[in-house]
VMD Tcl script that draws the C-alpha trace (Angstrom):
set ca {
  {-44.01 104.80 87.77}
  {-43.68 106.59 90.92}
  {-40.41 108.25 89.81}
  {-42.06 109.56 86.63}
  {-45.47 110.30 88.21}
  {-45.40 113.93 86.64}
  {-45.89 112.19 83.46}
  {-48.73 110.24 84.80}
  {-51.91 111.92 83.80}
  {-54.58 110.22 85.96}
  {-55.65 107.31 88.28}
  {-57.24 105.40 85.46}
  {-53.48 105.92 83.58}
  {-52.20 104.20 87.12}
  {-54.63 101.14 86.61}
  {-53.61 100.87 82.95}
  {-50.20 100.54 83.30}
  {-50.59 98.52 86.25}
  {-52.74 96.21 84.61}
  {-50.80 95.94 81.30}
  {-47.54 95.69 83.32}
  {-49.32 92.74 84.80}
  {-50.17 90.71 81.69}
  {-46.69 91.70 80.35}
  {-44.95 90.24 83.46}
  {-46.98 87.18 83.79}
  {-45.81 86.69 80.28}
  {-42.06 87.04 81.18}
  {-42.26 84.73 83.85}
  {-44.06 82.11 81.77}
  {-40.92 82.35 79.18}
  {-38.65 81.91 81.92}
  {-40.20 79.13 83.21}
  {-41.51 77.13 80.06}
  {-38.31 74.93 80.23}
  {-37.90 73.83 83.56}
  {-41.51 73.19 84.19}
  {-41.65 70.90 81.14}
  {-38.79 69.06 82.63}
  {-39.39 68.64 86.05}
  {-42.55 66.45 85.83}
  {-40.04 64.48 84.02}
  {-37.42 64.00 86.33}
  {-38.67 64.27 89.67}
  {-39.68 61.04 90.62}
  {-36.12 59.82 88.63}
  {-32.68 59.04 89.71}
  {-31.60 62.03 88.40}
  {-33.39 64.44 90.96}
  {-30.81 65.54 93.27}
  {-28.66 66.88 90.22}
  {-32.20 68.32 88.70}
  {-32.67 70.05 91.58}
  {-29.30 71.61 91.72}
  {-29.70 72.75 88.08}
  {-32.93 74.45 89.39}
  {-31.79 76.33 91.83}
  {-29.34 77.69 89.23}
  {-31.41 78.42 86.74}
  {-33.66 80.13 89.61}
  {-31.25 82.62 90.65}
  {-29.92 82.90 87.57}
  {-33.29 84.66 86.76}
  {-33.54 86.70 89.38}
  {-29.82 88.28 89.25}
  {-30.99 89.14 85.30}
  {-34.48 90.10 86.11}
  {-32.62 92.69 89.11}
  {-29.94 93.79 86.69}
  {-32.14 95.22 83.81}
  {-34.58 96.79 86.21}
  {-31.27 98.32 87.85}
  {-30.25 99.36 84.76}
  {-33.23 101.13 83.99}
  {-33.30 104.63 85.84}
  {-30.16 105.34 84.21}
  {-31.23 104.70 80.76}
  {-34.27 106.42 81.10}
  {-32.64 109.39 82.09}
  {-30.58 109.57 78.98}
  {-33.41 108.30 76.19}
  {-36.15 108.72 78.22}
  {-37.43 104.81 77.68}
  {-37.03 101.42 78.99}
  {-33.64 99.84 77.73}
  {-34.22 98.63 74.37}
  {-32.04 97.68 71.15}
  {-29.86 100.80 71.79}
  {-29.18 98.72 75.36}
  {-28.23 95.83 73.67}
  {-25.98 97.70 70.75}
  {-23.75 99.17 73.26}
  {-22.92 96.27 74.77}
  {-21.03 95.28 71.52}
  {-18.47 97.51 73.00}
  {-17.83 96.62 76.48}
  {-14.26 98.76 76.84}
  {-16.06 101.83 75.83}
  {-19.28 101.17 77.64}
  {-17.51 100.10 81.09}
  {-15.14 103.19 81.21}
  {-18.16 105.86 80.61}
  {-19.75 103.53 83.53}
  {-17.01 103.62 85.60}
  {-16.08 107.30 85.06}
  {-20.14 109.24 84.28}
  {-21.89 106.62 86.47}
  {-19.89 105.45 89.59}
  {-22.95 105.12 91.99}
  {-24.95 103.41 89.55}
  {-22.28 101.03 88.63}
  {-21.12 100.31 92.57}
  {-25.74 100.72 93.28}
  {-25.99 97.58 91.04}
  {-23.32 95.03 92.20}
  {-24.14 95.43 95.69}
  {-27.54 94.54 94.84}
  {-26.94 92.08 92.71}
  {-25.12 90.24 95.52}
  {-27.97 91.55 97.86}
  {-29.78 88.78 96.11}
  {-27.93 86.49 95.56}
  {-27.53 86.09 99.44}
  {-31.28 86.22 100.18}
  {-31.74 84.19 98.02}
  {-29.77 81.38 99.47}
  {-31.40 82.43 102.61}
  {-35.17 81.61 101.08}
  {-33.78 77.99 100.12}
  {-32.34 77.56 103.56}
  {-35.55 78.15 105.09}
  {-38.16 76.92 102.74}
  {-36.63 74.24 100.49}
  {-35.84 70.61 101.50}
  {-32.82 69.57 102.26}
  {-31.52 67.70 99.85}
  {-31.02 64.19 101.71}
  {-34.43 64.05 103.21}
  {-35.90 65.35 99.50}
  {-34.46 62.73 97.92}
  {-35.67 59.94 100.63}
  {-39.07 61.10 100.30}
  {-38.63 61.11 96.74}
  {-37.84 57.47 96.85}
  {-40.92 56.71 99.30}
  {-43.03 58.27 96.87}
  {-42.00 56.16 93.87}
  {-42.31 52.93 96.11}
  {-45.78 54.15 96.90}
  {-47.33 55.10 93.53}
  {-47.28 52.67 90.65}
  {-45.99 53.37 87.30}
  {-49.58 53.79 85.73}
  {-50.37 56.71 87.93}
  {-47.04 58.12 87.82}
  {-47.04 58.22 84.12}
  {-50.83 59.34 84.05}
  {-49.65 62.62 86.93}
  {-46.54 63.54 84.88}
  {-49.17 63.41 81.28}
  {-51.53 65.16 82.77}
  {-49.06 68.22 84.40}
  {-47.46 68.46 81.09}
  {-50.82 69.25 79.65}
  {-51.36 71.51 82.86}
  {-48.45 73.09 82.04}
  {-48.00 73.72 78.25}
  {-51.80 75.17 78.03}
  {-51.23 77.59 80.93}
  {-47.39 78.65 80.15}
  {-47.95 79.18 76.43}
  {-50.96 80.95 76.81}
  {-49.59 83.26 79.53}
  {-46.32 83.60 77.46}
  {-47.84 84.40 74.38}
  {-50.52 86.66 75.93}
  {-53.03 85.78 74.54}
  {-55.50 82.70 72.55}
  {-55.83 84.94 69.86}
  {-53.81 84.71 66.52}
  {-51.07 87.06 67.15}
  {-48.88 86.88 70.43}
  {-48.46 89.44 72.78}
  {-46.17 92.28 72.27}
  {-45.63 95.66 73.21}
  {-47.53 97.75 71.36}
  {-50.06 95.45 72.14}
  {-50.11 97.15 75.73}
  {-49.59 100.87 74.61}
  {-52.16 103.17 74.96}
  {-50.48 106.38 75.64}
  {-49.09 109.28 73.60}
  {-46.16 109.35 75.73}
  {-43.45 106.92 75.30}
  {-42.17 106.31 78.28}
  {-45.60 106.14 79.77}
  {-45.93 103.24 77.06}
  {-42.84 101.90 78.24}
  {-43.27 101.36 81.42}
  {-45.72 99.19 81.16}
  {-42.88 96.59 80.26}
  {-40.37 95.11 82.43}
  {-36.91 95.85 80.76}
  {-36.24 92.20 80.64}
  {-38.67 91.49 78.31}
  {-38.39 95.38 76.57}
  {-34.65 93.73 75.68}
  {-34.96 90.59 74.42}
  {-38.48 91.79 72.15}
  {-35.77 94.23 70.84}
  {-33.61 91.32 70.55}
  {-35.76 89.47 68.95}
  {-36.45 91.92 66.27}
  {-32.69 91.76 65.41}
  {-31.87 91.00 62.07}
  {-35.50 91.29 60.68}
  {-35.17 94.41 58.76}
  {-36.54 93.14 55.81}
  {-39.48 93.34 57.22}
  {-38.92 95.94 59.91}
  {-41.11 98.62 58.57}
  {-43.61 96.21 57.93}
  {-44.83 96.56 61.35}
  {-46.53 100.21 60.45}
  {-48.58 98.42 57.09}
  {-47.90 97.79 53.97}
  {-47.61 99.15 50.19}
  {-46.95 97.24 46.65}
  {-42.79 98.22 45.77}
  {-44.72 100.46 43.13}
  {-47.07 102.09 45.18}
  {-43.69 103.13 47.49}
  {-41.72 104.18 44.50}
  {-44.51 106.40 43.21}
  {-44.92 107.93 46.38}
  {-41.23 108.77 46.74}
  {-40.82 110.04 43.96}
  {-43.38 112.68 43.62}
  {-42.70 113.81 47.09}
  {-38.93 114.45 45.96}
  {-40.43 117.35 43.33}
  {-38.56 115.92 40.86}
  {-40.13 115.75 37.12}
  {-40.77 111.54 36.74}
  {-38.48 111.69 33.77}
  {-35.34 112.13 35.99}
  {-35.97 108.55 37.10}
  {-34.63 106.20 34.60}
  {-33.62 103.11 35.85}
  {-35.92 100.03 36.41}
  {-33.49 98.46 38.95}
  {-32.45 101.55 40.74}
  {-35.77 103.35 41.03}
  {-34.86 106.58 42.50}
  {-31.46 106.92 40.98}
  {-31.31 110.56 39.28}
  {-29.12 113.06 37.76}
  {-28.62 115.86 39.95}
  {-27.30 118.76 37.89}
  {-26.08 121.78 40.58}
  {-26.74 125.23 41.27}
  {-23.03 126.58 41.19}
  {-19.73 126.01 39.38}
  {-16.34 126.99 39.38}
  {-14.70 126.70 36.40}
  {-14.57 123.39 35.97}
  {-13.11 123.59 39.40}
  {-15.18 121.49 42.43}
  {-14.79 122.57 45.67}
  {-13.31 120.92 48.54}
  {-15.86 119.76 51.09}
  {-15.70 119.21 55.22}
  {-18.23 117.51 57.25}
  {-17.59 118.38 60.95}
  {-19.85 116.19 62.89}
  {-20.73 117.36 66.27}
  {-21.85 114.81 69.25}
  {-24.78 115.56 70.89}
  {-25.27 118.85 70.30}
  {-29.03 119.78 70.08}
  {-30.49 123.16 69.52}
  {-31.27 123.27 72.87}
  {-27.49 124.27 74.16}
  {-27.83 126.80 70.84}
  {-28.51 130.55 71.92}
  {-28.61 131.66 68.14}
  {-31.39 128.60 67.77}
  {-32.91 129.98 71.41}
  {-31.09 127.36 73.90}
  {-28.38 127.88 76.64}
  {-25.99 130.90 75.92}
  {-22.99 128.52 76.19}
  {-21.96 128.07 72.02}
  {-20.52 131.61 71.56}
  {-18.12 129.74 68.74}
  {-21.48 128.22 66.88}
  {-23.66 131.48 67.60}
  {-21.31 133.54 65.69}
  {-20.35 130.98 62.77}
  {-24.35 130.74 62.52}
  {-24.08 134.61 61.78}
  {-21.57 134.30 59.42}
  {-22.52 131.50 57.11}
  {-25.49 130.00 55.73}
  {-27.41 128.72 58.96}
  {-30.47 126.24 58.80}
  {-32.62 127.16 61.88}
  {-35.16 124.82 61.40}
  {-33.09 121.38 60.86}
  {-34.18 118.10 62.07}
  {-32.25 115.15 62.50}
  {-33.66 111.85 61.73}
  {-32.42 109.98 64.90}
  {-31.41 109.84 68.16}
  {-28.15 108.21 67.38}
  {-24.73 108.73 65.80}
  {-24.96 106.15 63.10}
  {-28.53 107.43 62.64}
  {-26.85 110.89 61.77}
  {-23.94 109.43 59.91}
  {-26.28 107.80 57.53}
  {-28.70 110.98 56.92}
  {-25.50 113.27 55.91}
  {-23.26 110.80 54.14}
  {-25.87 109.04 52.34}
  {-29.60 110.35 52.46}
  {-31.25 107.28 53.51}
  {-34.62 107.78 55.31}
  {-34.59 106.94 58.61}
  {-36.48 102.92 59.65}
  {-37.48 100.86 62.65}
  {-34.55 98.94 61.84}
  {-31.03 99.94 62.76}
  {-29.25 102.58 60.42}
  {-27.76 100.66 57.58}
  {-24.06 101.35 59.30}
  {-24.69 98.15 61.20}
  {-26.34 96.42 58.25}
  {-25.08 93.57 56.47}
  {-26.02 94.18 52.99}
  {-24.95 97.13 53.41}
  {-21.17 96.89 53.65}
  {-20.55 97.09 50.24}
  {-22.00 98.80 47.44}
  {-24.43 100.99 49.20}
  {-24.41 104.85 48.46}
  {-22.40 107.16 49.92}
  {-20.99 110.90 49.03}
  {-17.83 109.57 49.41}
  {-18.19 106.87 46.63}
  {-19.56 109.22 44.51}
  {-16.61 111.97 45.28}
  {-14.02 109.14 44.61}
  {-15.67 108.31 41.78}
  {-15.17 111.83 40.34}
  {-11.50 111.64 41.85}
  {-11.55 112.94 45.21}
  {-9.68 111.90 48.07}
  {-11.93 110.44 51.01}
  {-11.03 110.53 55.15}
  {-12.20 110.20 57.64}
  {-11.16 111.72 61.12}
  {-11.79 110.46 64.62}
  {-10.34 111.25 67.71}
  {-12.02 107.45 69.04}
  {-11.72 104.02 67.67}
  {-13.23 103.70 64.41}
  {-14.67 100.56 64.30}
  {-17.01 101.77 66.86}
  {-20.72 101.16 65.40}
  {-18.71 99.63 63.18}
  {-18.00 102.71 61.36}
  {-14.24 101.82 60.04}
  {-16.38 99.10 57.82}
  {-18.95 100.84 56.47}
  {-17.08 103.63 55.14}
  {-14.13 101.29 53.87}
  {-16.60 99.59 51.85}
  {-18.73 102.69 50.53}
  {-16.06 104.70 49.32}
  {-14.22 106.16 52.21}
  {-10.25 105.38 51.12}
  {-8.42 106.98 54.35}
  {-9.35 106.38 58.08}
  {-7.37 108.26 60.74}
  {-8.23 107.15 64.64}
  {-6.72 107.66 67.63}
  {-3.84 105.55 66.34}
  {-2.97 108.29 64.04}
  {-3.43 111.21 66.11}
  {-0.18 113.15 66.92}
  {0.18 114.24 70.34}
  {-3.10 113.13 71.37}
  {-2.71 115.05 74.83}
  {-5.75 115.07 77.13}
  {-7.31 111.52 76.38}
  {-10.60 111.05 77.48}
  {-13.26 108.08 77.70}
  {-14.42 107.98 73.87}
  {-10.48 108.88 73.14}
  {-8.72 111.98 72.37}
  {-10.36 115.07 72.54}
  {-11.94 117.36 70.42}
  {-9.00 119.83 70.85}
  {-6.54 117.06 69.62}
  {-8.65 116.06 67.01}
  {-8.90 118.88 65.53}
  {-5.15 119.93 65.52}
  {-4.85 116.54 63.34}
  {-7.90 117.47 61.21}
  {-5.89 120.48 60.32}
  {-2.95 118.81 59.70}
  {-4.67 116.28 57.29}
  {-6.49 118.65 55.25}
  {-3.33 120.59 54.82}
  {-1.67 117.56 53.40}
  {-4.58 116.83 51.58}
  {-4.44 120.92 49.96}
  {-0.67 120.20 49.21}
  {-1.40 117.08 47.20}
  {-3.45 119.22 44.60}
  {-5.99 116.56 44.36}
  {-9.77 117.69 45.74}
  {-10.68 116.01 48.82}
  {-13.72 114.91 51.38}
  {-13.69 114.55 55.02}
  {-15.65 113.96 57.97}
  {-14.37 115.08 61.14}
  {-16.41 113.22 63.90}
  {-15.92 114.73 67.17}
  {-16.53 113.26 70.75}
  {-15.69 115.23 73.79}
  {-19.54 116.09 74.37}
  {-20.00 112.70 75.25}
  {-20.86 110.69 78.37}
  {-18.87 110.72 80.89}
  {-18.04 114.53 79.74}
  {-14.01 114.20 81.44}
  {-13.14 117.72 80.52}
  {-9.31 118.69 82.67}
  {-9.86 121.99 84.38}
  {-7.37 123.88 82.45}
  {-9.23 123.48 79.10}
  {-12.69 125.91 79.68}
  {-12.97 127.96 82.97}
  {-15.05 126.39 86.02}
  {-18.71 127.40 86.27}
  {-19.85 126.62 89.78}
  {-23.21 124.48 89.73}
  {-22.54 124.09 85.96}
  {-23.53 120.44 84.63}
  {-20.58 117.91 83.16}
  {-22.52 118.29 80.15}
  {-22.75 121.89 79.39}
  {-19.37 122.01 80.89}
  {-18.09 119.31 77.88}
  {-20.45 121.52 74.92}
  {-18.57 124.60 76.22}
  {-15.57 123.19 75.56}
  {-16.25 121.44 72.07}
  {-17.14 124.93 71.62}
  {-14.11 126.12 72.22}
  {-12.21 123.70 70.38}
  {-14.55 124.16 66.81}
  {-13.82 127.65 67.18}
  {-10.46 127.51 67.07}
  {-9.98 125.24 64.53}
  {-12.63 127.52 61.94}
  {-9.78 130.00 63.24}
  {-7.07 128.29 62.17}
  {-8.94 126.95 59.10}
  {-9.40 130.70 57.80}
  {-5.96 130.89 57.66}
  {-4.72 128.41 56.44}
  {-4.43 127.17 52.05}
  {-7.51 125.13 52.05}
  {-9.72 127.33 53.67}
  {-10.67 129.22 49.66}
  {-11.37 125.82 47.99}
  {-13.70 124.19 50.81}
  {-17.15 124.22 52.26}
  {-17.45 123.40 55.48}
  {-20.69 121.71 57.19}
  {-20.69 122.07 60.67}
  {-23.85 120.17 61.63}
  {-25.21 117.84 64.72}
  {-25.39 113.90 64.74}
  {-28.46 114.59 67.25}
  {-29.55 116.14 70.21}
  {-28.22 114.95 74.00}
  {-31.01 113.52 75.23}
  {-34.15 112.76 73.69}
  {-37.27 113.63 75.93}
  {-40.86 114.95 76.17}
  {-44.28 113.11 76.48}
  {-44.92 113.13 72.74}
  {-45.09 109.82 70.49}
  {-41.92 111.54 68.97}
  {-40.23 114.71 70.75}
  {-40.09 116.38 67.68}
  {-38.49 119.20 69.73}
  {-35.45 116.66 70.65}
  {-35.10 116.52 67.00}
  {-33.91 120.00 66.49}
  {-29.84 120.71 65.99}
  {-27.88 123.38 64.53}
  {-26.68 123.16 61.03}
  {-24.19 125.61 59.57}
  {-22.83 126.25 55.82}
  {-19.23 128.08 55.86}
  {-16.83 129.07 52.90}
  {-14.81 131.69 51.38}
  {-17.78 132.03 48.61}
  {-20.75 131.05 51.44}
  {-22.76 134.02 51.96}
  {-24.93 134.73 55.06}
  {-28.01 133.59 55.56}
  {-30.62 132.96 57.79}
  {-32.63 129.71 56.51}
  {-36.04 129.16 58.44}
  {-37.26 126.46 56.29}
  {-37.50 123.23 57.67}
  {-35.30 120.97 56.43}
  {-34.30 117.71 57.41}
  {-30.00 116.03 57.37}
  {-31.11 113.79 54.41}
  {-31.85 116.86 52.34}
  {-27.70 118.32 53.13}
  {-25.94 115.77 50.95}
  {-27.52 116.95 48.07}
  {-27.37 120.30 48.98}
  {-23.80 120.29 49.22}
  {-22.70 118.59 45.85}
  {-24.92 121.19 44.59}
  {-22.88 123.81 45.98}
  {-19.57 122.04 45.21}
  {-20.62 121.98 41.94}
  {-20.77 118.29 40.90}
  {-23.51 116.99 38.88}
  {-23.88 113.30 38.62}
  {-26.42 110.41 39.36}
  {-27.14 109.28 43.15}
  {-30.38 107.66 44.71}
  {-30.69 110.35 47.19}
  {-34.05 111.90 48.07}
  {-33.24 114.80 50.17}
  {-33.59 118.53 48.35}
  {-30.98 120.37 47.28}
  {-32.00 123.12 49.41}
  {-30.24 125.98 46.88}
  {-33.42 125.89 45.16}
  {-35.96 128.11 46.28}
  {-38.96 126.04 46.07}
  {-38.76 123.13 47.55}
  {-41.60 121.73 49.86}
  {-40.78 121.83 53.82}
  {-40.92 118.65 55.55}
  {-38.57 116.84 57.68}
  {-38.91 112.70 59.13}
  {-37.67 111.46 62.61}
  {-37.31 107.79 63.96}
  {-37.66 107.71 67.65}
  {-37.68 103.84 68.94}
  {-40.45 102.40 67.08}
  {-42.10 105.02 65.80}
  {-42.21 107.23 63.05}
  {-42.98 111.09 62.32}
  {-42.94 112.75 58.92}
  {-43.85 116.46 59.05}
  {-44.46 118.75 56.42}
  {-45.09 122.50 57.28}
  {-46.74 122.25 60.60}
  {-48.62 119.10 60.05}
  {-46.95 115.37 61.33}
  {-48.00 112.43 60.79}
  {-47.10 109.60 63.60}
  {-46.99 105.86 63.05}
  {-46.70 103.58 65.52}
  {-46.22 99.19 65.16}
  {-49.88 97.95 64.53}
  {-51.42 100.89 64.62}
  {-53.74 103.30 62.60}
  {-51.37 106.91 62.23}
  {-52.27 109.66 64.14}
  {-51.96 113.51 63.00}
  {-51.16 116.67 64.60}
  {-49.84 120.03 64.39}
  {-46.68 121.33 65.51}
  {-46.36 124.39 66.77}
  {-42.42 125.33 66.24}
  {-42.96 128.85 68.36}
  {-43.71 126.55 71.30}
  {-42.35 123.20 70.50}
  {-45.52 121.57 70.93}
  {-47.61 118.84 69.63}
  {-51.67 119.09 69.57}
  {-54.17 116.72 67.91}
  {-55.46 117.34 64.50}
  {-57.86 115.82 62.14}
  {-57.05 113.01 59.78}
  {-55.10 113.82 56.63}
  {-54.76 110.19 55.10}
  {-52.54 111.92 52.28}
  {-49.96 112.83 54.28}
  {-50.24 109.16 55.78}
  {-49.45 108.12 53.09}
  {-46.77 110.11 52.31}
  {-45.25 108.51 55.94}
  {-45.73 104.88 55.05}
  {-44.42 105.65 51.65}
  {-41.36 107.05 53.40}
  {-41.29 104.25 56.03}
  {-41.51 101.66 53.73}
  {-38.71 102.93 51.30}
  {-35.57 102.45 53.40}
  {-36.34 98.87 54.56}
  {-37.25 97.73 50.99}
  {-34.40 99.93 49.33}
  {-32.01 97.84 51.65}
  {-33.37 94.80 51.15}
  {-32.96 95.03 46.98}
  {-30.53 96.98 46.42}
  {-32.03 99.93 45.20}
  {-29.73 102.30 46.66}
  {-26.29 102.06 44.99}
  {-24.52 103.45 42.06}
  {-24.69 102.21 38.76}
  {-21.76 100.05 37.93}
  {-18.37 102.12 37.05}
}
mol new
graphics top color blue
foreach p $ca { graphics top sphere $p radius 0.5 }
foreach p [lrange $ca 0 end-1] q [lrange $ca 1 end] { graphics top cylinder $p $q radius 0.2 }
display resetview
């Protein structure tokens, strides 16, 4: 709190979070120690003390070294998402190779910071035993004089009576509270700011509530109210624009024809998705950030630019599912990671194959990272090339080879791909603006006092523009439409419920028949999946509810999931949910990239839990597929 105390807006903000950081603490400690202290009344006036006791002192330090760890952790995270580790924490460490060398190679002090305290403790606390416990001989012997002394009755009657003791004052600190629901975290927010919310929580217990929430989706958005499956289909529907007729299927309720803007003589075009990492509109000069994306300035001159596009995350597989597929963003993670979502859930891709394209992907990492590789070889993705592929991979960084590399092979594939005569798909997913940023000297020219990470943007910079270059050139370059478009910004920060400016990222349109414009509407990723068929010109059904943004008319609104909560904005006016919680409204200001207060507009509520409800019940039956071939 002291770190962060320009976000602290008063002394009675100091008592709050001191007092909620209390209660949740208290709680933590309970959990922790609900086991043992059920089990030592038990056993400690038994033969079985001395190895109790051993198992005690484990289990003791054991917490502590976990308790230190997370809280170690911590400044680290919060630097890069700007809250308390949460389920993003425990997603990454699916992939300890990747994870350790960014750690070792971006974070050094904090790595070498953390084992030397962790071993801190452990030494005082073998010191604290040493000087306050009983040795175990003369523990044991008094142990044994105490049996001898008491009789059984009043033994059993002690151990009865401090299990009683025990379970009424653990469970009811654990849980929080007497009252019907237990404690959680939203329970203790009371702030506008998230982090301010956040650190009211120890990270312990921040981690395992995410935890805990794993593999509830079902009932993930749940958390913000509910709505009849009706109600939510009614409301997602009219807010596409679409006339009701479109909607035809009973067991597919938002599954449409989508007839498109432009055509080619029977002819579809080509299309390439070129996915940048982490590339936010505040490193953007032509979107008013840091003059360090000549490459992406000028391409934002020359094609059809969206100035006002939001993502719907802060993630990558947050971003991959809003372009590929137009799902709406939920509390829940993206439905890359899902189960039921493996197979038969819609994609572009599936629909392209469907219509005989050839689908790649291209990645310069490994692919089953966020387990990408099986998502897309199960929704209609039917070529994956990964660092295994890559031809001369040169400069190899943390995340693999780099964007440089990647790209040469990207332009080797689609040439293939342009020989075959068959019309293709492909997402290029690039990764050299990515912690730990290891960018060799000889690629971009030294900046003195320049940041790793502007330093890695300049030079994904550089690399995009030379492959557009080359791509200009070459055979494919007349038959294709390029996307060049942002998984999400770098860091996502501010002392809003949702940074909605942390949402904003570049989005460009390029093609031989593409012609320039400036787009200030505000648009959101879901709506470029449909916007691109559109311009491909293939008409067929999907279940998609972005807009295909080549018609004029369309409303303005964009949705963002940041943690746990939820913002859907249309025009100027957002609408904020948050778990357990009445929504609150405000209005946006996009000149100044602030948030204000505004009065209640229980429409446009609805229109949020509408949207918030959709994805988790579309994944859980189904809705969003294809109709059988």
């Amino acid at each position: 709190m002291i770190w962060q105390l320009h976000r602290v807006e008063s002394i009675e903000t100091v008592l709050t979070i001191l007092l909620n950081g209390l209660r949740i603490d208290l709680s933590t400690l309970a959990y922790l120690l609900i086991i043992p202290a059920l089990i030592h009344p038990l056993l400690c006036c038994s033969k079985y003390y001395a190895i109790w006791l051993k198992v005690l002192r484990f289990w003791f330090l054991l917490c502590l070294l976990i308790l230190t760890f997370f809280e170690l952790a911590t400044p680290t995270f919060i630097q890069e998402y700007d809250l308390r580790p949460n389920r993003l924490f425990i997603e990454y460490l699916i992939y300890p190779k990747e994870v350790f060398s960014m750690l070792v190679q971006g974070h050094t002090f904090a790595l070498v910071l953390t084992i030397i305290s962790l071993i801190v403790c452990v030494f005082l606390y073998r010191l604290i035993l040493s000087n306050f416990v009983f040795s175990r001989q003369k523990d044991i012997r008094q142990r044994r004089q105490l049996i001898r002394f008491e009789s059984k009755v009043v033994t059993l009657v002690s151990v009865a009576i401090s299990i009683c003791i025990i379970v009424i004052s653990l469970f009811g600190l654990a849980r929080g509270t007497l009252g019907h629901r237990p404690l959680n975290p939203s329970v203790v927010y009371f702030s506008t700011d998230p982090l301010i919310n956040s650190l009211t929580l120890n990270s312990l217990y921040s981690v395992a509530f995410a935890f805990k929430q794993l593999g509830g989706e079902k009932h993930a958005a749940n958390v913000y109210g509910k709505l009849s499956d009706e109600e939510v289909i009614n409301i997602v529907r009219s807010s596409s624009e679409l006339d009701s007729a479109d909607f035809n299927s009973s067991a597919l309720p938002t599954l449409h024809r989508q007839v498109p803007e432009h055509s080619y003589n029977n002819m579809p075009k080509n299309l390439v998705i070129i996915l940048e990492e982490s590339l936010g509109a505040r490193f953007v000069s032509h979107l008013g950030g840091k003059k360090i994306t000549p490459n992406i300035d000028e391409l934002m001159q020359e094609g059809w630019a969206f100035n006002q596009l939001y993502a719907t995350g802060t993630r990558s597989v947050r971003g991959i599912e809003a372009i590929l597929t137009g799902f709406t963003p939920t509390p829940a993670r993206s439905v890359v990671k899902l189960d039921k979502s493996q197979r038969n859930f819609f994609t572009i891709a599936e629909l392209l194959k469907r219509k005989g394209y050839v689908t790649q992907f291209i990645y310069g990492g490994e692919s089953h990272f966020d387990n990408m590789k099986s998502f897309f070889l199960g929704n209609g993705f039917t070529d994956i090339v990964d660092f295994d592929d890559i031809q001369d991979p040169g400069f190899v960084a943390s995340w693999g080879a780099c964007d440089e590399s990647l790209f040469n092979q990207a332009h080797r594939e689609l040439t293939q791909l342009s020989d075959s005569g068959k019309p293709f798909f492909s997402l290029v997913f690039t990764s050299s603006n990515h912690d730990p940023f290891d960018i060799p000297d000889n690629k971009v020219p030294v900046i003195e006092g320049e940041d790793a990470r502007d330093r890695a943007i300049r030079f994904a910079d550089y690399a995009l523009g030379n492959f557009i270059k080359t791509a200009k050139q070459s055979n494919y370059w007349d038959d294709t439409i390029f996307l060049v478009i942002a998984d999400h910004d770098a860091r996502v920060y501010g002392p809003e419920l949702v940074p909605i400016k942390s949402f904003h990222i570049p989005g460009v349109i390029l093609g031989k028949d593409i012609p320039t414009r400036q787009d200030n509407r505000i648009v959101s990723q879901i709506d470029m999946a449909p916007t691109l068929l559109s311009l491909m010109g293939i008409e067929g059904k999907h279940p998609m509810l972005g807009f295909d943004l080549n018609k004029q008319n369309q409303s303005e609104r964009a949705m963002m999931q940041f943690d746990k909560n939820f913002a859907y904005m249309v025009n100027n006016q957002v609408a904020i949910l948050q778990p357990h919680k009445t929504p609150m409204y405000f209005t946006y200001d996009h000149r100044t990239q602030t948030l204000s207060s505004s009065q209640s507009n229980e429409v446009l509520g609805k229109q949020a839990l509408g949207h918030a409800l959709f994805g988790s019940k579309a994944y859980d039956k189904q809705w969003y597929t294809l109709e059988s071939e």
